[in-house]
BAZAVO-45332 format. One record per residue: residue in one letter; x, z, y of N, C-alpha, C in turn. Coordinates in pm, whole numbers, padded with zeros to 5 digits, always signed. Layout:
# BAZAVO-45332
AXZYXZYXZY/...
***
This chain:
# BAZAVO-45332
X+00084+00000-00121+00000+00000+00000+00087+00000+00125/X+00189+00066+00093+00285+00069+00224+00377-00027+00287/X+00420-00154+00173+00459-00230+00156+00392-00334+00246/X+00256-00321+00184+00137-00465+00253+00126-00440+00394/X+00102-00288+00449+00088-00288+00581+00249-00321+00636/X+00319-00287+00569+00448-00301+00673+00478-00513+00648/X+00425-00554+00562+00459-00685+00588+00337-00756+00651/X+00256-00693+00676+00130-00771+00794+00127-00761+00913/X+00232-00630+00913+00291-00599+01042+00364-00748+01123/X+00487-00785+01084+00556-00843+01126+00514-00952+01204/X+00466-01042+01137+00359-01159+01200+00307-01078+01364/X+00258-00991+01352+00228-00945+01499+00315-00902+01588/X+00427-00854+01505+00580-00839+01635+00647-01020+01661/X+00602-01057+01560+00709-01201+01585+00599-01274+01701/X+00525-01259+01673+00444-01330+01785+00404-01310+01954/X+00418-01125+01915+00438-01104+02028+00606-01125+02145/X+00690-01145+02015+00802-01188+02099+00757-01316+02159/X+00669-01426+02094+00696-01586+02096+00644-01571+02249/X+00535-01424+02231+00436-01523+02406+00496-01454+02518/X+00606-01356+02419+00703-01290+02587+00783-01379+02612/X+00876-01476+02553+00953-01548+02547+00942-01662+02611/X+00770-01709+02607+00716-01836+02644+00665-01777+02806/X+00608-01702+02804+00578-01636+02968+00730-01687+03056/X+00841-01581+02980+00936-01562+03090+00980-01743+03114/X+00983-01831+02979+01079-01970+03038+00962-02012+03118/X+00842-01977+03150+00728-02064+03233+00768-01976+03338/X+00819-01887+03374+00822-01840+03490+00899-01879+03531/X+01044-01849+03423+01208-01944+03528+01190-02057+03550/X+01117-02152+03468+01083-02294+03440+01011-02334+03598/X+00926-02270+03617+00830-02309+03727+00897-02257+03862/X+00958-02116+03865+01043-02091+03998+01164-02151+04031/X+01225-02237+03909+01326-02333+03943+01254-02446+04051/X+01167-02468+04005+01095-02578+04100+00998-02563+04227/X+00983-02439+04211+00914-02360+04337+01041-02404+04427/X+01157-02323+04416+01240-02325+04495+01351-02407+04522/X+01281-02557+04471+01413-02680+04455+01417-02697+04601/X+01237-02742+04624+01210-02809+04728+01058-02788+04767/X+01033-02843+04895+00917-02851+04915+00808-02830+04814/X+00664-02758+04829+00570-02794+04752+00518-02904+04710/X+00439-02977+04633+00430-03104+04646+00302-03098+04670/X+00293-03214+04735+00133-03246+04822+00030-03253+04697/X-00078-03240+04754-00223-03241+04698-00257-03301+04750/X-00243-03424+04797-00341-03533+04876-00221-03618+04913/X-00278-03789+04918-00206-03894+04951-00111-03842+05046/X-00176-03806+05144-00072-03803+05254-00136-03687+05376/X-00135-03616+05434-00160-03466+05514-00082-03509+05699/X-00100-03595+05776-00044-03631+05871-00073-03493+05981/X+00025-03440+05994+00045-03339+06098-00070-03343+06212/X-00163-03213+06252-00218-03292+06361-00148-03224+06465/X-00112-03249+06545-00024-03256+06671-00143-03203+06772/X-00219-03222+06766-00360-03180+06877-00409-02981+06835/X-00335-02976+06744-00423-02842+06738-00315-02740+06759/X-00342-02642+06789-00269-02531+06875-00155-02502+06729/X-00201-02438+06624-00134-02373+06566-00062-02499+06467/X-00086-02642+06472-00020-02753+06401-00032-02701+06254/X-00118-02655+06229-00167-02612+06006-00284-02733+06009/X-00267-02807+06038-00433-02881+06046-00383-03031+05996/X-00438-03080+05925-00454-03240+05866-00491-03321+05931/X-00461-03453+06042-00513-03548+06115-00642-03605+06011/X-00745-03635+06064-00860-03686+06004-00824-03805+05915/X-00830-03832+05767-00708-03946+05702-00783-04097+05768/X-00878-04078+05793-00954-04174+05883-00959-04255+05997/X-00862-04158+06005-00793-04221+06194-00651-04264+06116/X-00617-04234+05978-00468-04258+06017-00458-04449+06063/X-00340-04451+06076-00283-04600+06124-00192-04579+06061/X-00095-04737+06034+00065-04739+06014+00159-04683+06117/X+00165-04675+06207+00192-04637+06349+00234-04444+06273/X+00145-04377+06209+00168-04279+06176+00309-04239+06099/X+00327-04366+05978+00422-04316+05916+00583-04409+05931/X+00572-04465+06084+00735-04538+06119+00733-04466+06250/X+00909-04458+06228+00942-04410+06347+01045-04463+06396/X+01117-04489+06502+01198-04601+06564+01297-04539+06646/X+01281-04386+06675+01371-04357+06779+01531-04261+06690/X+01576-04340+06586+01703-04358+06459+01760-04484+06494/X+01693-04536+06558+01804-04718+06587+01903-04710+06656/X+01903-04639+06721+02077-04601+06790+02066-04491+06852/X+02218-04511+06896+02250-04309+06942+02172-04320+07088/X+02206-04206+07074+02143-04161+07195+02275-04169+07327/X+02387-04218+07295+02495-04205+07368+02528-04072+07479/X+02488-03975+07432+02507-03840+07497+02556-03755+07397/X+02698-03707+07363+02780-03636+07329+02771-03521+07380/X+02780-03398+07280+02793-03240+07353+02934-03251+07321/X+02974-03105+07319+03122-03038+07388+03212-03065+07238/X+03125-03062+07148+03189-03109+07032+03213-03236+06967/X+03158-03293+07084+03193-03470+07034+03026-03519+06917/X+02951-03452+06913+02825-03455+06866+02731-03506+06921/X+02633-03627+06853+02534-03644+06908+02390-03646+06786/X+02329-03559+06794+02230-03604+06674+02038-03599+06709/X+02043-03713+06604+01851-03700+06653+01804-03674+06507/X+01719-03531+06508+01642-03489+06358+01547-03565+06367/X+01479-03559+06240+01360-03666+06213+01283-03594+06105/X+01240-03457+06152+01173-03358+06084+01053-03386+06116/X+00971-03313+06032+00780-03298+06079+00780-03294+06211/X+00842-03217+06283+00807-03201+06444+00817-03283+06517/X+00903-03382+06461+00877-03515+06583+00829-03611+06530/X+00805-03610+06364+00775-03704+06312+00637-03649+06186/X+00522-03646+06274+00398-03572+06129+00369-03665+06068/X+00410-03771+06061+00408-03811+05898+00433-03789+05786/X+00586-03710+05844+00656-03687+05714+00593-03516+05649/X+00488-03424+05705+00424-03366+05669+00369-03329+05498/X+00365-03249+05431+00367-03233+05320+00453-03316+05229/X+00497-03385+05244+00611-03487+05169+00761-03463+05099/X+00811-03313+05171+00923-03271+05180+01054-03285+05184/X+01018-03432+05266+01167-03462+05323+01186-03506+05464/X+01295-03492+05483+01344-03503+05659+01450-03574+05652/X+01516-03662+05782+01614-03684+05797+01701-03656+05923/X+01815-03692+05915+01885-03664+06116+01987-03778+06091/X+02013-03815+06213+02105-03938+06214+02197-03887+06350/X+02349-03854+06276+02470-03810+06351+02534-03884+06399/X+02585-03931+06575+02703-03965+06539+02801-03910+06627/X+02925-03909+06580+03073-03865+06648+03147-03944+06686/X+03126-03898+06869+03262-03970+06953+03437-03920+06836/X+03482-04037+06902+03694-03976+06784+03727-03873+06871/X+03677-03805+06694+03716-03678+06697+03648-03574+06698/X+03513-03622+06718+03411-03536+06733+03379-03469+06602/X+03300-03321+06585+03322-03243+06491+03157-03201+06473/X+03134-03191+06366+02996-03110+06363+03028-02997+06243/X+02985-02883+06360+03088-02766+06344+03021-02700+06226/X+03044-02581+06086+03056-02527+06035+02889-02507+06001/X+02785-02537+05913+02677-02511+05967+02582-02498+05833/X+02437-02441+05784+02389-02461+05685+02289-02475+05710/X+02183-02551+05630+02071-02574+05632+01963-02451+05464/X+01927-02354+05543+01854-02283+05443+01734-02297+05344/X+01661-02453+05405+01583-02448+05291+01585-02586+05256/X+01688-02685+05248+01711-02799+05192+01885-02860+05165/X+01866-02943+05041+02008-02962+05011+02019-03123+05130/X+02129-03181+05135+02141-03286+05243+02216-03382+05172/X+02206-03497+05161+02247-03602+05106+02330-03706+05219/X+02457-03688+05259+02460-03774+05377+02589-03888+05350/X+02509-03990+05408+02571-04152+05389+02650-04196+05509/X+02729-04246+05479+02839-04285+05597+02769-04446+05654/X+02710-04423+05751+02669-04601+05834+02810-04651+05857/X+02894-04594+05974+02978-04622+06040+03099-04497+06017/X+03210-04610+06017+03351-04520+06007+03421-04388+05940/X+03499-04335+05968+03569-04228+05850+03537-04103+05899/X+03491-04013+05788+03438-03868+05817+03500-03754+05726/X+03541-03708+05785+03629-03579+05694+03485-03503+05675/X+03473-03500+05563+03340-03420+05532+03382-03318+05411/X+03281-03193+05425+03330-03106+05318+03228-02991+05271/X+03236-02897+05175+03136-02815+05214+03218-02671+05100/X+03148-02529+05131+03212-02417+05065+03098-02352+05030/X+03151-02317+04843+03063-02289+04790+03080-02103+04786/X+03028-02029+04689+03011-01908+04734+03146-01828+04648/X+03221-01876+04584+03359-01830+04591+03477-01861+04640/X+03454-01930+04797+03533-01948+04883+03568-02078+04864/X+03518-02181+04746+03644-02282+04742+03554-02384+04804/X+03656-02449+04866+03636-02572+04948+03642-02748+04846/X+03493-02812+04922+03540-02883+04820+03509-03079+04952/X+03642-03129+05005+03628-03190+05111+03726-03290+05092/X+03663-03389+05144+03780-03516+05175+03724-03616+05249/X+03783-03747+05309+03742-03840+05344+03657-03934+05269/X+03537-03942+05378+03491-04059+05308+03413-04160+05432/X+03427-04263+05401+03422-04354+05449+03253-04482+05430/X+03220-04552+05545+03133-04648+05532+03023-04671+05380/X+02957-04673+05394+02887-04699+05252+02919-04551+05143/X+02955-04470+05115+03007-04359+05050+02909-04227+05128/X+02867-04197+05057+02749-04081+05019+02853-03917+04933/X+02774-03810+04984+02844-03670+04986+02713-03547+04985/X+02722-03503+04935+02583-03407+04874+02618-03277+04943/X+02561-03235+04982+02548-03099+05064+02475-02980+05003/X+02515-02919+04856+02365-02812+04767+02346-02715+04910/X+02209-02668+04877+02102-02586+04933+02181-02457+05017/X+02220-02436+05133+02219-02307+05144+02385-02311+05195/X+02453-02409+05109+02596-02394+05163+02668-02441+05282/X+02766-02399+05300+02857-02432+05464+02888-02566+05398/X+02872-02656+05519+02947-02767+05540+02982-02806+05655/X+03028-02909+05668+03112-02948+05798+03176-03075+05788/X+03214-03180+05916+03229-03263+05924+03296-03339+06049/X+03408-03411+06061+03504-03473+06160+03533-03635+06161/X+03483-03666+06256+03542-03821+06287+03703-03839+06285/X+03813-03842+06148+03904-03959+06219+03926-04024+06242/X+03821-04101+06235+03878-04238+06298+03897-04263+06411/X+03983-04368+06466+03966-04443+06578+03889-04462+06684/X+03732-04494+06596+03645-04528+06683+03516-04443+06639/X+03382-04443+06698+03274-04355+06688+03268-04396+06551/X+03183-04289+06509+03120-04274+06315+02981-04254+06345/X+02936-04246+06259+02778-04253+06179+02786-04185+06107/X+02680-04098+06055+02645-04013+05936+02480-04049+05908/X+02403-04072+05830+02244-04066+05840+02253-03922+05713/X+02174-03855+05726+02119-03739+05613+01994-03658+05618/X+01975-03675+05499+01839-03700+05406+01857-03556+05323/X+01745-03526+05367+01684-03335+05289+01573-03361+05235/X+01569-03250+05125+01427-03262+05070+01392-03131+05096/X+01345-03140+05205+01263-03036+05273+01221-03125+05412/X+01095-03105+05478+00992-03146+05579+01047-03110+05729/X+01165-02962+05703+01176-02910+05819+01314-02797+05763/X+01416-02874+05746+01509-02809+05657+01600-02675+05707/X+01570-02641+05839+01609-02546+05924+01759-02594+05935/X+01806-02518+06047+01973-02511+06074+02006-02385+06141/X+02170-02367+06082+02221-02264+06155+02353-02268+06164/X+02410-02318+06312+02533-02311+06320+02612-02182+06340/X+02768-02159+06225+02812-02034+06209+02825-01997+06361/X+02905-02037+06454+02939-01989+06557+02853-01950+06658/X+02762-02041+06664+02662-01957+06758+02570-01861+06655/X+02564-01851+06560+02472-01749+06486+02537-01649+06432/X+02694-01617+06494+02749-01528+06500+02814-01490+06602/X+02847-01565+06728+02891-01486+06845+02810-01523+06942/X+02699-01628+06912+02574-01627+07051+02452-01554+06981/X+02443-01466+06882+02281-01405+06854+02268-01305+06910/X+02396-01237+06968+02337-01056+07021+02413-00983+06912/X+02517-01000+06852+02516-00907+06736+02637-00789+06840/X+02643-00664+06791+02760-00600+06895+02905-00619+06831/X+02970-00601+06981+03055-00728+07024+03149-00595+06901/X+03140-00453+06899+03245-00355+06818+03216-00433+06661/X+03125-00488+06604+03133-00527+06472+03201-00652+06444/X+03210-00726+06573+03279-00845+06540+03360-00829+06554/X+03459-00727+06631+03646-00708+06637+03663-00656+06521/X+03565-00548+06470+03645-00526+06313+03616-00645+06223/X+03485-00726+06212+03485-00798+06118+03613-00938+06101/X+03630-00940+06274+03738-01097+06264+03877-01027+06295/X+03875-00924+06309+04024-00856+06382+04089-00879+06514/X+03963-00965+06571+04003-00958+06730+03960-00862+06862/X+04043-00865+06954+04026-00807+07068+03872-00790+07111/X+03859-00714+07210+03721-00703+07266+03720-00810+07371/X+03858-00846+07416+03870-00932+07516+03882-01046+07456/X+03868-01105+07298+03876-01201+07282+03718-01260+07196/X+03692-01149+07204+03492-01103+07131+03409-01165+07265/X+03471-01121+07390+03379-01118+07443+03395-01265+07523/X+03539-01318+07524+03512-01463+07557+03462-01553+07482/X+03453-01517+07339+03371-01584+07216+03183-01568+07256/X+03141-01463+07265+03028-01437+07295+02959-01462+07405/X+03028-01501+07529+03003-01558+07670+03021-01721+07615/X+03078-01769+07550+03073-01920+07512+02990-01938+07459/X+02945-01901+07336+02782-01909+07268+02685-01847+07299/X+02687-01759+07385+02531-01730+07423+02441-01849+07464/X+02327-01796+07397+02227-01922+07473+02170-01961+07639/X+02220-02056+07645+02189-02073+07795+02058-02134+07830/X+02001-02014+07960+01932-02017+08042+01878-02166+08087/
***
């Protein structure tokens, strides 16, 4: 008798492993993809409405036009360089609600020689970026310090994963091109230097954290503050 219950037993422990086992890979299974990228749409297409205060709202699909989903202002630079030799136009949901539930964005860089686009990450999309024009020291650091960077040139593509520092330099000669492509709608940015000596952080944590002067904290922190 003791025998039969202990072997009718088993069948009910083995099974209960199968549906703990099957829960947890549907959970890693499905939060791998929660958190690749964007959600994926539930409807053809969700065009931003731009008219409503809080922008959560769907343009009527009724009104859409083609006009909704091209956009034209990527055809050339903008020929205005900042201090870093940078010029870039994003092509996120916000200037562009087409690209709305879809979860991808783009920005189109380019660098006067020599120009640098400084140290920077994007937190909720990885970046795929293609060389249009000329040579780009491009690179990016993963989370045990190692650097992984070199030149690349015209036609030649460089992957940016989710979350990590990268960075990027014109040597060439003459201006460069970068175009890059996220799969995310609105992939955020954060450049290291101003999101560490222009946010407000106090100026005593950054001399111990970098080992510099207060007098050299605080000409760092008067350069990146945000201006007025």
């Amino acid at each position: 008798m003791f025998d039969f219950e202990e072997k009718s037993i088993e069948p009910c422990i083995v099974m209960s492993l199968i549906i703990k086992v099957t829960v947890l890979f549907f959970l890693l299974f499905n939060g791998y993809f929660t958190f690749a990228s964007d959600p994926d749409p539930l409807r053809d297409f969700c065009i931003l409405n731009t008219d409503s205060e809080t922008h959560s709202s769907c343009k009527n699909s009724s009104a859409a036009t083609v006009e909704d989903f091209v956009v034209s202002g990527i055809k050339k630079s903008t020929g205005k360089f900042d201090e870093t030799g940078l010029s870039s136009i994003p092509v996120n949901v916000n200037v562009f609600p087409g690209l709305n539930t879809l979860g991808m964005s783009l920005v189109r860089a380019d660098f006067d020689v020599g120009g640098v686009n400084v140290p920077h990450f994007h937190p909720r999309a990885t970046e795929v970026a293609f060389v249009l024009e000329g040579k780009i020291y491009s690179g990016f650091v993963d989370t045990q310090n190692r650097i992984f960077a070199k030149v690349i040139e015209k036609g030649e593509v460089m992957v940016f994963p989710r979350g990590l520092v990268h960075f990027q330099m014109n040597i060439g000669d003459k201006p460069a091109t970068i175009l890059g492509s996220f799969n995310s709608q609105n992939p955020g940015l954060q450049r290291i230097p101003v999101a560490v000596f222009g946010s407000g952080i106090k100026e005593e944590l950054l001399e111990k954290a970098f080992g510099l002067s207060s007098k050299e904290i605080a000409k760092l922190t008067k350069r990146f503050a945000p201006h007025e």
